[in-house]
C-alpha positions in Angstrom: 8.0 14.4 15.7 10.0 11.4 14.9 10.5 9.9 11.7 8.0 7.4 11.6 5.2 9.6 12.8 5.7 11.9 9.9 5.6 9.1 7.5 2.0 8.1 8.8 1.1 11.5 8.9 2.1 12.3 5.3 0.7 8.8 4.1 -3.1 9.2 6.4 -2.7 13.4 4.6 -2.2 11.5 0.7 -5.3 9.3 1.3 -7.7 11.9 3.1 -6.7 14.2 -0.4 -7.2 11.0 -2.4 -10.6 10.9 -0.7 -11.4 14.3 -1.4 -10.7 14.4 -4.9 -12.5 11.2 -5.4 -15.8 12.5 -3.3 -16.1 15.5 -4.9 -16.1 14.3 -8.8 -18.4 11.6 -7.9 -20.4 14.6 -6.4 -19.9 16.7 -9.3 -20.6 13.6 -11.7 -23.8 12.7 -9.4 -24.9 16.2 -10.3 -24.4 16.9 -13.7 -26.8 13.2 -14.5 -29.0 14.4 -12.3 -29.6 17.7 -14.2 -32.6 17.5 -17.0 -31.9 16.1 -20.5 -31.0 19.0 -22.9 -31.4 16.4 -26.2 -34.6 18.3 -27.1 -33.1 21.5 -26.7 -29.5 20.8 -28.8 -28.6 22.6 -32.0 -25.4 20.7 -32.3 -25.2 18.8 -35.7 -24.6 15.4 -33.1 -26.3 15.9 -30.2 -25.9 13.0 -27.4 -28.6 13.1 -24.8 -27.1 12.8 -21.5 -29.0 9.7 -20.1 -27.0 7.6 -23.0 -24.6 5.0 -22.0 -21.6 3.9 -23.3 -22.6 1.1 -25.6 -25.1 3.4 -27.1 -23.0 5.4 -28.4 -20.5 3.0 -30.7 
């Protein structure tokens, strides 16, 4: 392999990872909102129901 075909292999290998990573906690993000609200449930002093957004909470 010559020099430049290593760089593009190492550079397209960095972005499919990048990819990966990024994919999987949007998947992991997509699943945790989509899981039911535990605010009735909570025996936490503060309890934040997960369907709150940002501004909600200042």
């Amino acid at each position: 392999m010559t020099i430049k075909t290593r760089k593009y292999l190492m550079i397209f290998t960095l972005c499919a990872g990048a990819t990966l990573l990024y994919g999987t906690a949007a998947y992991r993000a997509e699943q945790t909102r989509m899981q039911p609200s535990m605010a009735a449930s909570c025996n936490h002093d503060q309890c934040i129901p997960y369907t709150a957004t940002l501004s909600a909470l200042r």
